[in-house]
Structure formats: C-alpha cells, structure tokens
Backbone as ProteinMPNN parsed JSONL, in Angstrom:
{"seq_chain_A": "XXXXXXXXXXXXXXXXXXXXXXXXXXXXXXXXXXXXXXXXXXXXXXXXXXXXXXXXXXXXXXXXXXXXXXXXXXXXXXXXXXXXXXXXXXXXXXXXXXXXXXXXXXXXXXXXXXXXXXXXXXXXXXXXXXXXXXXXXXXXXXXXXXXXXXXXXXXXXXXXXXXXXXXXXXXXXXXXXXXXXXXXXX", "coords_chain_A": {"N_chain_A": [[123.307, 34.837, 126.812], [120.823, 36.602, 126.901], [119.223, 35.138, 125.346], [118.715, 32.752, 126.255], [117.181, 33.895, 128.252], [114.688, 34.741, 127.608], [113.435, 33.16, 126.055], [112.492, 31.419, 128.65], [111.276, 33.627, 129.89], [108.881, 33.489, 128.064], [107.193, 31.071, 128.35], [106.927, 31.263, 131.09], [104.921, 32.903, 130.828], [103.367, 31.88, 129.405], [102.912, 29.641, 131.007], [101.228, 30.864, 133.065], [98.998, 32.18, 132.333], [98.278, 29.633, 131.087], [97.153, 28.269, 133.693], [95.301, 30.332, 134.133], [93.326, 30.185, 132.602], [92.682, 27.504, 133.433], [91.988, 27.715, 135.956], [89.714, 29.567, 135.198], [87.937, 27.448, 133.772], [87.685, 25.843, 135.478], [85.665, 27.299, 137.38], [84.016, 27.718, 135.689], [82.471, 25.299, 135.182], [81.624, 24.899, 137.751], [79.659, 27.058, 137.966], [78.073, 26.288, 136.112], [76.904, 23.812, 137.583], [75.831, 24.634, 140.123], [74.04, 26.177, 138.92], [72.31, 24.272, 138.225], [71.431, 22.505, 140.497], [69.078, 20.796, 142.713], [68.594, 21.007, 145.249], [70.117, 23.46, 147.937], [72.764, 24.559, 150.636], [73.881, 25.832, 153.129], [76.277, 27.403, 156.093], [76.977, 30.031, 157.098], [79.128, 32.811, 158.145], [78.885, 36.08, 158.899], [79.888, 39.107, 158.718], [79.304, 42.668, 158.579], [80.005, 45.798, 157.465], [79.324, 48.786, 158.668], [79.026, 52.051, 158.163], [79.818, 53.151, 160.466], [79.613, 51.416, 162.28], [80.051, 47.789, 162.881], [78.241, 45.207, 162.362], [77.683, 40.992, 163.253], [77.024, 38.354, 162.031], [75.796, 34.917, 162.349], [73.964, 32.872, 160.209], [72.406, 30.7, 158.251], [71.208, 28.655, 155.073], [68.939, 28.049, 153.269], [67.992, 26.008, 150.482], [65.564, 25.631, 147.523], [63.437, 23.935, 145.49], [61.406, 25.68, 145.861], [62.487, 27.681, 146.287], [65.099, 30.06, 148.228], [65.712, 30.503, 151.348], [66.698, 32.765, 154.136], [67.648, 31.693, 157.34], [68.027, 33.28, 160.466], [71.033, 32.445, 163.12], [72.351, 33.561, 164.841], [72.445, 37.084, 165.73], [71.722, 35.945, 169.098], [69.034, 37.028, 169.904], [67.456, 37.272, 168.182], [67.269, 34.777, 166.657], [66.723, 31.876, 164.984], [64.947, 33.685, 163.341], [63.172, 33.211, 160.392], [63.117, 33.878, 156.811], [62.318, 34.959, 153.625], [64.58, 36.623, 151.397], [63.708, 39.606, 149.216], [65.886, 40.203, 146.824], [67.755, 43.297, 146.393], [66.605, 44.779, 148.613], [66.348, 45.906, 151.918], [65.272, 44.619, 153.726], [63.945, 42.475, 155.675], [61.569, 39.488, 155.341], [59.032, 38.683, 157.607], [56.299, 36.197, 158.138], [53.457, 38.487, 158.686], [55.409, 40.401, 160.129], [58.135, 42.803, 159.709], [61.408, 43.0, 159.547], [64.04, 45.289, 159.587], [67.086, 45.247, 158.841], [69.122, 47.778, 157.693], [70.492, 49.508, 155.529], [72.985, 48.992, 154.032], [74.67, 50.253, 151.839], [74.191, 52.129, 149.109], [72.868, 50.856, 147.664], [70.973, 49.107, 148.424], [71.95, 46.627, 150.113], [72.232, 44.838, 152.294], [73.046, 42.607, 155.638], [71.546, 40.243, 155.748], [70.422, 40.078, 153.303], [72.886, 39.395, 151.642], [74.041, 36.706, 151.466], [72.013, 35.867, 149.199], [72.769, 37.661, 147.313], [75.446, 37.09, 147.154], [75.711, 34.518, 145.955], [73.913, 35.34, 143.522], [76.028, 36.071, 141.92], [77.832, 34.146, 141.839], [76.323, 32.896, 140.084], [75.677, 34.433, 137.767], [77.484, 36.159, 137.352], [79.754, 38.29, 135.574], [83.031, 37.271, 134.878], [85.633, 38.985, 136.468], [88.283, 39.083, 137.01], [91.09, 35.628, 137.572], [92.568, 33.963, 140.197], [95.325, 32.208, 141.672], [95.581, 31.929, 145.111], [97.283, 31.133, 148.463], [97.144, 28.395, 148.176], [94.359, 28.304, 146.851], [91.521, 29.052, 144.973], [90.631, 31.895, 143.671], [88.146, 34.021, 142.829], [87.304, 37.237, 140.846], [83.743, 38.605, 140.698], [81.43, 40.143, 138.472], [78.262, 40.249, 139.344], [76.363, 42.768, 138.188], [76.475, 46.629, 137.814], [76.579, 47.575, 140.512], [77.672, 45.728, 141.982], [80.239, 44.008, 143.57], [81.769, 40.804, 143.82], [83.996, 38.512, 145.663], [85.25, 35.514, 145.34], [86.721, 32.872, 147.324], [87.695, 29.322, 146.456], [88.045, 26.184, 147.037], [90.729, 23.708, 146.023], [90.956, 20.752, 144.587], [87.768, 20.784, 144.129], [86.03, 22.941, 144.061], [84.742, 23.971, 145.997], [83.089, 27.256, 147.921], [84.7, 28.934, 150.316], [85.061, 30.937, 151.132], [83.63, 35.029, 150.987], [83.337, 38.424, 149.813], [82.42, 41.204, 149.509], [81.888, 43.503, 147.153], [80.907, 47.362, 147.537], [79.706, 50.471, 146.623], [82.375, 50.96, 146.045], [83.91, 49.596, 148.345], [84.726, 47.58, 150.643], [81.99, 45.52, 151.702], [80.798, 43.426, 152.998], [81.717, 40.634, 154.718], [82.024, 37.182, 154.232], [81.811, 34.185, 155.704], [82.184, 30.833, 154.926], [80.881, 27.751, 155.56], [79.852, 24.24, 155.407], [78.935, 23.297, 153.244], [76.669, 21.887, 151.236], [75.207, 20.12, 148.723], [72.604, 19.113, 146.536], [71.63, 17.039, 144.266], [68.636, 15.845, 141.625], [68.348, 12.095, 141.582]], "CA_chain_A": [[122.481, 34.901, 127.996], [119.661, 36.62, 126.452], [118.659, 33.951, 124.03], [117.835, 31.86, 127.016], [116.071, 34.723, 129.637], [113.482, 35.417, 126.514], [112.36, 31.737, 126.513], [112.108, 30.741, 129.629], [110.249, 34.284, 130.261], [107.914, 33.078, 127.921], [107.72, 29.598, 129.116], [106.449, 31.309, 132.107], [103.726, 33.894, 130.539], [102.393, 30.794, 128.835], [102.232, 28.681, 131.993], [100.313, 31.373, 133.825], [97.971, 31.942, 130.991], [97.256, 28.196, 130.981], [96.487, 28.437, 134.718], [94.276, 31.338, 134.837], [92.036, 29.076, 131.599], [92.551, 26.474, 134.362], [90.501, 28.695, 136.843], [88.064, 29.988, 134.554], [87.329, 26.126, 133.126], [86.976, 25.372, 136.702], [85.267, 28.077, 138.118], [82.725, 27.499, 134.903], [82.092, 24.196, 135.433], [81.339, 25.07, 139.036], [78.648, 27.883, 138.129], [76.754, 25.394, 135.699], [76.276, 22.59, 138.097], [75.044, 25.591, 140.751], [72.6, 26.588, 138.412], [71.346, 22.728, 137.525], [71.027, 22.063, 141.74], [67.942, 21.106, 143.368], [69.035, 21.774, 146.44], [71.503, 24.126, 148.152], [72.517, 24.532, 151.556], [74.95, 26.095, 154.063], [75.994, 28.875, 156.876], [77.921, 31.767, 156.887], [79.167, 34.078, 159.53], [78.76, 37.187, 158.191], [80.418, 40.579, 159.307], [78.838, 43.375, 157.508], [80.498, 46.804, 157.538], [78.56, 49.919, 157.869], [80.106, 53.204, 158.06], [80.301, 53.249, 161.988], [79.696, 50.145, 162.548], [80.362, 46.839, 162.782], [77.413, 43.742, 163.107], [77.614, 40.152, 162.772], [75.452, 37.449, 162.629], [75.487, 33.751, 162.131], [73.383, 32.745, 159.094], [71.79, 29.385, 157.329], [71.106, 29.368, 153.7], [68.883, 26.779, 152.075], [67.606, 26.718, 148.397], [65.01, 24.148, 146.675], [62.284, 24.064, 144.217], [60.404, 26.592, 146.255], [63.109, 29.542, 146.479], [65.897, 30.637, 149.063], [65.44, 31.216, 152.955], [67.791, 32.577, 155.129], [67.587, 31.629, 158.898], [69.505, 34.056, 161.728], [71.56, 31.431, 163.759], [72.858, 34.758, 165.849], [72.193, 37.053, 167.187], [70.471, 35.303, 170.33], [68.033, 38.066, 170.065], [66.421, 37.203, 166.616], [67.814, 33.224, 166.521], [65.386, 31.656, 164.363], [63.926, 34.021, 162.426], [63.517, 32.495, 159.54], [62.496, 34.213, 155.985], [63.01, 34.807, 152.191], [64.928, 38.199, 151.471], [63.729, 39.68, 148.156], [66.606, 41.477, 145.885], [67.839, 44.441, 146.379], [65.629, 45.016, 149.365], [67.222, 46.009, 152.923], [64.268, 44.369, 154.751], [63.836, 40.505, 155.801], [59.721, 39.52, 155.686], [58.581, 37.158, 158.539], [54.746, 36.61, 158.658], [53.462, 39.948, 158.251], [56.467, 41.081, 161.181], [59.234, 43.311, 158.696], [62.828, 43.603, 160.499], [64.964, 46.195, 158.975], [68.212, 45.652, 159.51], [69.887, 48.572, 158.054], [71.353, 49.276, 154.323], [74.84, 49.064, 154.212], [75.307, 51.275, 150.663], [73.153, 53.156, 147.929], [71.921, 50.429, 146.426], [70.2, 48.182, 149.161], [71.798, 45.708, 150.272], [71.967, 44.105, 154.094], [73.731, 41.892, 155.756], [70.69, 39.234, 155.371], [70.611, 39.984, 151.874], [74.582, 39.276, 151.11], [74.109, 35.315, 151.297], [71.275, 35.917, 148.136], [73.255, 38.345, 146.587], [76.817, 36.509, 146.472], [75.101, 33.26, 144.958], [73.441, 36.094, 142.619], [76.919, 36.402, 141.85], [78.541, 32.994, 141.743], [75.936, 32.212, 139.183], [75.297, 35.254, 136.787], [78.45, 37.245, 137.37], [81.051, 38.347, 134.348], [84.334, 37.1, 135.648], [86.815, 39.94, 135.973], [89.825, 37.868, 136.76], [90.826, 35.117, 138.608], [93.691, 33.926, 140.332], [95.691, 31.495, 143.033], [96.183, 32.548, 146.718], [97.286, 30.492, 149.409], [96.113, 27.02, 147.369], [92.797, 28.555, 146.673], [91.131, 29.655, 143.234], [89.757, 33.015, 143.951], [87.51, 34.401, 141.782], [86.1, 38.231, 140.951], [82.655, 38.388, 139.803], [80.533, 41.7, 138.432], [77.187, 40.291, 138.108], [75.793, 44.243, 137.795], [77.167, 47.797, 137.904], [76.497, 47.78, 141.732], [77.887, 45.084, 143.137], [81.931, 42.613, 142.928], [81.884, 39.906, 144.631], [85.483, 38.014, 145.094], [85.301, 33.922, 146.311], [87.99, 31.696, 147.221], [87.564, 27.936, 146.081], [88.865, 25.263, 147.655], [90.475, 23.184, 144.953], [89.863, 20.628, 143.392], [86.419, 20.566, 144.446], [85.796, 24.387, 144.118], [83.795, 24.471, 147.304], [83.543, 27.984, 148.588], [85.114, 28.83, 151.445], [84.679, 32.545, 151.626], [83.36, 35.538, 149.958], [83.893, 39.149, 150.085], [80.504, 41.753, 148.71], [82.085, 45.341, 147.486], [79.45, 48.207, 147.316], [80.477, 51.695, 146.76], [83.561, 50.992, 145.886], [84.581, 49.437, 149.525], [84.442, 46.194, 151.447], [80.805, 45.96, 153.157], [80.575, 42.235, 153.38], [82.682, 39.383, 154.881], [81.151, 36.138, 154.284], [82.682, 33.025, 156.023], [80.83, 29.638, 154.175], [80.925, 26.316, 156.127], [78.713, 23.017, 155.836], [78.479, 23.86, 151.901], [75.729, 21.098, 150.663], [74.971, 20.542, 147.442], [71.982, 18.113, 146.202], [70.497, 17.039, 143.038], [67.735, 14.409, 141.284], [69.287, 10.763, 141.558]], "C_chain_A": [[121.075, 35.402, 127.671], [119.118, 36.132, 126.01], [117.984, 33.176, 124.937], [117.047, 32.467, 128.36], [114.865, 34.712, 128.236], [112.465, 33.85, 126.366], [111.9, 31.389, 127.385], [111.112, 31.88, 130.273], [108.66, 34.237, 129.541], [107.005, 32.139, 127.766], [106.573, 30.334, 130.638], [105.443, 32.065, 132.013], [102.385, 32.778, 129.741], [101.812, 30.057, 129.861], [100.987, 29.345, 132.683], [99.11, 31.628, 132.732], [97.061, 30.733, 131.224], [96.507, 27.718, 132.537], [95.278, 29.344, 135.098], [92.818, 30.841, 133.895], [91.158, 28.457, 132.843], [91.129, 26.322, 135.436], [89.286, 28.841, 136.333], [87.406, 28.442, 134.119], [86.846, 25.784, 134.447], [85.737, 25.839, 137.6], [83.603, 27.865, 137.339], [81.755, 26.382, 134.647], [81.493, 24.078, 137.222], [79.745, 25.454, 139.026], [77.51, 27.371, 137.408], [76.038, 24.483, 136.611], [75.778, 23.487, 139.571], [73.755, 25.787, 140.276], [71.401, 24.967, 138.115], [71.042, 22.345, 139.529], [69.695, 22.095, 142.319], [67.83, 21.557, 144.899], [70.377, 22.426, 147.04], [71.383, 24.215, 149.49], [73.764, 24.862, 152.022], [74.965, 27.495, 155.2], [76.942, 29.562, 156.972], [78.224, 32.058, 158.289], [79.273, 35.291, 158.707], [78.915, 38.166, 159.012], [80.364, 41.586, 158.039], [79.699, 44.707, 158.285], [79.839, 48.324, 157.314], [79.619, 51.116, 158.452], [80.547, 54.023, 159.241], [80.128, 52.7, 163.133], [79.977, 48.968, 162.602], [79.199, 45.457, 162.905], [77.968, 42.645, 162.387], [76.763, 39.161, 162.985], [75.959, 36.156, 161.791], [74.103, 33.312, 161.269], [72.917, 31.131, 158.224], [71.226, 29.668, 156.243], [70.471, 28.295, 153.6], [67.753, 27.11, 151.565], [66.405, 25.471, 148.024], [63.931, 24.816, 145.772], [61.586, 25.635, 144.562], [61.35, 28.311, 146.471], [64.551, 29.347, 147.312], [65.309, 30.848, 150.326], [66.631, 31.269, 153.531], [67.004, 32.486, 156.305], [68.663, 32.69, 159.599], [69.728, 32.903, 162.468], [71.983, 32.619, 165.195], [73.086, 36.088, 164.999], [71.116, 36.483, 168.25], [69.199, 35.646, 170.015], [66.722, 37.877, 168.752], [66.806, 35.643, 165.891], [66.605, 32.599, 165.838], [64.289, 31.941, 163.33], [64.492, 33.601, 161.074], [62.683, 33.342, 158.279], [63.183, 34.16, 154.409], [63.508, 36.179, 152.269], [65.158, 38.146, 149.986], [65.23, 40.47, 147.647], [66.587, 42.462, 145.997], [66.84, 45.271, 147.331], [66.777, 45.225, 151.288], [66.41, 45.221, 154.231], [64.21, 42.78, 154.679], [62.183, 40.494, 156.428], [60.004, 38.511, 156.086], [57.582, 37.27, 158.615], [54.531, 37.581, 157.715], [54.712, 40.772, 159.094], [57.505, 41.628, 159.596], [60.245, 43.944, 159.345], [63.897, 44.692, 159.772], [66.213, 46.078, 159.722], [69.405, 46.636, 158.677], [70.564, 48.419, 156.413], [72.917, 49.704, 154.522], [75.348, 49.701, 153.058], [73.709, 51.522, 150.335], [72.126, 51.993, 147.525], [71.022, 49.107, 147.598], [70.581, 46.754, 149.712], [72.101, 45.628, 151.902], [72.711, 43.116, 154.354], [72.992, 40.463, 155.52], [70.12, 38.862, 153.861], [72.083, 39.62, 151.018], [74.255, 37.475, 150.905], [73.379, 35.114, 149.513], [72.112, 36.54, 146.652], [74.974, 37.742, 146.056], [76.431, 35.022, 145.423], [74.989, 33.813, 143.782], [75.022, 36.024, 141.572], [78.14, 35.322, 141.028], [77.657, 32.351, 140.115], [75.517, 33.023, 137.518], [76.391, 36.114, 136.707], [78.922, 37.179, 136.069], [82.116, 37.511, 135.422], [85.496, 37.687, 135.301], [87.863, 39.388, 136.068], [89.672, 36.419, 138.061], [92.178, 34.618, 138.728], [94.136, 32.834, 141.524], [96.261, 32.538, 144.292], [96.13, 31.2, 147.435], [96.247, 28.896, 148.884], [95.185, 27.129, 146.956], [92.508, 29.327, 145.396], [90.268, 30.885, 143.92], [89.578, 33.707, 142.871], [86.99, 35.767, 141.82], [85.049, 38.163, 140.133], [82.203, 39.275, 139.549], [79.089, 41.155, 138.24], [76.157, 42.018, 137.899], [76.876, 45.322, 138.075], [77.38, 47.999, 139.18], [77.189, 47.279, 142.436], [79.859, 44.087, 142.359], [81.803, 42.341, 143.931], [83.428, 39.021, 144.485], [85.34, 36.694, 145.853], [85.753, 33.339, 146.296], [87.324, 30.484, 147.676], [88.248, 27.386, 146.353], [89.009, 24.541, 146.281], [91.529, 21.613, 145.399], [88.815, 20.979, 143.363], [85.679, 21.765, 144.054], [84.332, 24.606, 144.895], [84.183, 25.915, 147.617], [83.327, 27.987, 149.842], [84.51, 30.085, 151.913], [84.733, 33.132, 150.711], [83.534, 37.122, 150.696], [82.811, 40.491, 149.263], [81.338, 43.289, 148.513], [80.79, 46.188, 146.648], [80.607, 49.421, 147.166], [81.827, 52.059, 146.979], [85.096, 50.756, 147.292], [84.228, 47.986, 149.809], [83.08, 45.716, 152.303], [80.553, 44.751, 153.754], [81.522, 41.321, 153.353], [81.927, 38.439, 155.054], [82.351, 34.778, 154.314], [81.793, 31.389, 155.739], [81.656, 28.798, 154.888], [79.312, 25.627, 156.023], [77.912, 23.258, 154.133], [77.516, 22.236, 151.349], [74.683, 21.321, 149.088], [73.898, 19.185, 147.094], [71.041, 18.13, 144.626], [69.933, 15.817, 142.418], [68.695, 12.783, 141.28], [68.46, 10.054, 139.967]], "O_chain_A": [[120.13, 34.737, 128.096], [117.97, 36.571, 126.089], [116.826, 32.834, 124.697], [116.483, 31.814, 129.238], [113.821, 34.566, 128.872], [111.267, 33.619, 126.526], [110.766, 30.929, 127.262], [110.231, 31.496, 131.042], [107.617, 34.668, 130.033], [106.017, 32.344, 127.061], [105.554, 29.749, 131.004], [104.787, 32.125, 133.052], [101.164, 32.853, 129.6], [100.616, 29.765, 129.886], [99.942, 28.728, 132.894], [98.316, 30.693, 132.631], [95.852, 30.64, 131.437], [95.523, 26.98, 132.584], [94.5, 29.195, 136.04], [91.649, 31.007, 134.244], [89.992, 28.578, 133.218], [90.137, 25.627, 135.655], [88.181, 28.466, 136.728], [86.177, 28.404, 134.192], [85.671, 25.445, 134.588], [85.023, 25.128, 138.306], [82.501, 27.84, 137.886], [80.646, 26.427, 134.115], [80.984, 23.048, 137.666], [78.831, 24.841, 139.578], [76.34, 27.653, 137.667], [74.82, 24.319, 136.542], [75.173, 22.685, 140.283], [72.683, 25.657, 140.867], [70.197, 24.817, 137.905], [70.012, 21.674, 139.588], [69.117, 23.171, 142.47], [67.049, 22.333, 145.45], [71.502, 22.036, 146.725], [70.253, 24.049, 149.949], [74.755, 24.343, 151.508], [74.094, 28.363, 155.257], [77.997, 28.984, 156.709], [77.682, 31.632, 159.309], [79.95, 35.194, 157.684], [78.209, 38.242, 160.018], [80.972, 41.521, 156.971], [80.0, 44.655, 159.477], [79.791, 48.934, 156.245], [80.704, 50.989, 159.018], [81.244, 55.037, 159.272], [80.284, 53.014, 164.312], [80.79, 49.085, 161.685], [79.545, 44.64, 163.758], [78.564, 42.785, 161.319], [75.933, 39.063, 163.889], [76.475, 36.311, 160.684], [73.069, 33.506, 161.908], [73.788, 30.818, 157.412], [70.688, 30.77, 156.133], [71.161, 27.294, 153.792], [66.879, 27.936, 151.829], [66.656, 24.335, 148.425], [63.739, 26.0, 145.493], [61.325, 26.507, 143.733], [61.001, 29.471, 146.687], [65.17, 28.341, 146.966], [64.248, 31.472, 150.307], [67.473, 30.373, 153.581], [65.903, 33.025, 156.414], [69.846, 32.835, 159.293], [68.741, 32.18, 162.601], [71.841, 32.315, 166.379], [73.698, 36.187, 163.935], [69.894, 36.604, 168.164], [68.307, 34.814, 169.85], [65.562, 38.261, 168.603], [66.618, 35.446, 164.69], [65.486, 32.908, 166.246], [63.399, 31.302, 162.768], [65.656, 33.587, 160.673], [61.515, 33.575, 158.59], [64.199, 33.556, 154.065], [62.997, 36.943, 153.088], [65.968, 37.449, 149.375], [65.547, 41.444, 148.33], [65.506, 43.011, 145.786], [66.313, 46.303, 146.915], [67.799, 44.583, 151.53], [66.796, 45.212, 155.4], [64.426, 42.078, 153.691], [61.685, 41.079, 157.39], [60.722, 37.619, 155.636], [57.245, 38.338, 159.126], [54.969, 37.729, 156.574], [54.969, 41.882, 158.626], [57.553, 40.922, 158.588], [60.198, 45.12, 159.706], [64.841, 43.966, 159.46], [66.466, 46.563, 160.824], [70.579, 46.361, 158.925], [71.086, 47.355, 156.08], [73.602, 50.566, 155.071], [76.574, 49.81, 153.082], [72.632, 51.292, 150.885], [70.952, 52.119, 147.176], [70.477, 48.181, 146.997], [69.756, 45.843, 149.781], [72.138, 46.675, 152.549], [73.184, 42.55, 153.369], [73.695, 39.531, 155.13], [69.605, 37.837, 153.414], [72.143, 39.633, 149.789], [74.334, 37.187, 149.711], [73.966, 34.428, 148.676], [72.11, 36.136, 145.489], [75.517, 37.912, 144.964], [76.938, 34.729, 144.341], [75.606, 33.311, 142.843], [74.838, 35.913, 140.36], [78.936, 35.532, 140.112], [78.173, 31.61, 139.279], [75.188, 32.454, 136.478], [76.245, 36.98, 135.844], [78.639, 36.209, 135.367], [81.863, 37.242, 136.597], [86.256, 37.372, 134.385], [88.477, 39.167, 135.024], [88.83, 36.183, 138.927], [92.967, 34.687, 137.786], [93.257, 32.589, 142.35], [97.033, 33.495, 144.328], [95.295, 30.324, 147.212], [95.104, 28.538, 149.17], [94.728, 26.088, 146.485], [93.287, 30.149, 144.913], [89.301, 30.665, 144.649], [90.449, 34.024, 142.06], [86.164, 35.91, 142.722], [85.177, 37.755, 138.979], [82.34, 39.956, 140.565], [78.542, 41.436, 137.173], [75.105, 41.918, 137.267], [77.993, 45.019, 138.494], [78.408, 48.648, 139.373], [77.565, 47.835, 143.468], [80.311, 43.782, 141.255], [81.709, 43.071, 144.918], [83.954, 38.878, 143.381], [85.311, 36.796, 147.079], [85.676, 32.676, 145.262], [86.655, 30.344, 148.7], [89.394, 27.75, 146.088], [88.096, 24.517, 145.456], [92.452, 21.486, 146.204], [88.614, 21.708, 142.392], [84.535, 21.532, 143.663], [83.281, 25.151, 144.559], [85.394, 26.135, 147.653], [82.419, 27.472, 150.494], [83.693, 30.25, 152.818], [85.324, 32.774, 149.692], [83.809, 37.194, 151.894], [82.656, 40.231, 148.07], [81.442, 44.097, 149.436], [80.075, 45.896, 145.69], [81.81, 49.417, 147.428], [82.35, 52.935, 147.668], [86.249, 51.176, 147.395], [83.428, 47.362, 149.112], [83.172, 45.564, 153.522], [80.125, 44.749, 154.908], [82.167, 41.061, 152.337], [81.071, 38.543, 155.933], [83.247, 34.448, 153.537], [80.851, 31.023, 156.442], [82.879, 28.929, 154.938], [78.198, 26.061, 156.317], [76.706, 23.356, 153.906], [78.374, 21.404, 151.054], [73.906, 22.161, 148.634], [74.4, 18.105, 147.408], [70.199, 18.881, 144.134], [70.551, 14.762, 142.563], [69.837, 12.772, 140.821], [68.841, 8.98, 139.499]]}, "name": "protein", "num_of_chains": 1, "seq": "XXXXXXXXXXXXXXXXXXXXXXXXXXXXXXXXXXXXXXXXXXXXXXXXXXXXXXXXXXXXXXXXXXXXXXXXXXXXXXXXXXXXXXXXXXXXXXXXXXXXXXXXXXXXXXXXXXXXXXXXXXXXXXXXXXXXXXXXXXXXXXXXXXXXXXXXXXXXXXXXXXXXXXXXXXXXXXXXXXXXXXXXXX"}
C-alpha cells in the first residue's frame, strides 16, 4: 500500500508545480503585452477602506502615448472630474483646482490613486505566488516594500477581473475592473 500512496503523492506535487509554471507563464506573458500597449482602458468600482470609514466611487481609466487619466464616474458630486494622479501622491490635479481625497495609509496612497498604482503593479511587481480560485488565476504582486497587490484573471484570456491594494499590512483597496480594453499599432 505504501509503494503506491508515495507515487501518486508525487504525481500530484508535480502536477501542481506544473500548474503554478502554468500561471506564472501566463501571468508573464500577460505583463509583457501590458507593457508593449498603446492604449489601455477600463472602469473600476472602487471601495477604499480607511480606518473609520468606508468611500466608494465609480472610476474610468484610460492610458495612451500621453500618460494615464482617471475620470470620477461617482460620486454625483465630482462626476467628471477628470485628471492625471501623480505616484504616491494623495491628491488628484484638475486645472489649477487640487481635490484631496484623503490618504488611506503611511505611504500615500488614495482611492484615485489605486487604479495607477495596481497597473504599477501588474506591470513591475515581483510575483510572490500565484494560484487557482474559483476558475480564476490569481496573482500576488510586491512591486515595492509598501505596497501587494493580489488580481484574479479570467482564464484563458487573463483579463482582470478584480484587484485587491494591501497597505500597512491590511486590505485598503477593493478594485472591481469591467470594460477592460486593450489596443495596440495595427
């Protein structure tokens, strides 16, 4: 009986092995053709977590030659505004107008800065592990000491679906991706 639990247990340390390659081959082939895109594009819902709070906001992302802008989609109240949000900055510049909405840890980031910062992420991260859930390739990323980002990939395609921003060693950002658009030179 032992002769045949010892194979088939490693039979099964091999398969997962060759799945978690699987991931990373996929996940790496993902983050090149990110970085080669001329254009990018999509929106979020985003529920940021501060430490006795709760906001969320509806979000548009798009990328080209000229940079990154996020748009607010919601709240009502600020629908529209449309700007670039530098790195590591808690502030979104419109015009000369400068909205502060509010750092959510130590190191600066915002809920209008999380869309910049998980890309940051998707495309420069280490990759601490990665793994299947619920059909989906989910990935952790470190790209710095500050920040893990974790994003489940729809697969094949490894569209993300959703992403997940930890700061200070907690959860501060829920990021829900739809209308993911991807364009480049013909």
């Amino acid at each position: 009986m032992k002769r045949l639990i010892i194979p088939i247990l490693l039979c099964a340390l091999l398969l997962t092995a060759c799945g978690k390659r699987r991931g990373e081959g996929d996940f790496r082939a993902f983050a090149e053709r990110l970085n080669t895109l001329d254009t990018l594009s999509f929106t979020a819902q985003v529920r940021a977590e501060y430490e006795h709070k709760t906001a969320r906001f509806g979000l548009a992302y798009e990328e080209d030659g000229e940079g990154g802008r996020v748009t607010v989609l919601a709240p009502e109240l600020i629908r529209g505004v449309s700007a670039r949000v530098k790195p590591g900055s808690s502030t979104l510049e419109y015009d000369s107008v400068v909205l502060d909405t509010g750092s959510l840890d130590s190191f600066g980031l915002s809920p209008l800065s999380s869309l910049p910062a998980m890309l940051r992420a998707m495309r420069l991260g280490h990759v601490d592990s990665i793994w299947d859930e619920d059909g989906k390739t989910v990935v952790m990323l470190e790209p710095d000491d500050e920040l893990r980002c974790s994003v489940w990939f729809s697969r094949p395609d490894m569209r993300p679906l959703r992403a997940e921003l930890f700061t200070d060693g907690r959860v501060t950002v829920f990021i829900e991706i739809s209308d993911w658009t991807e364009g480049t030179k013909s």
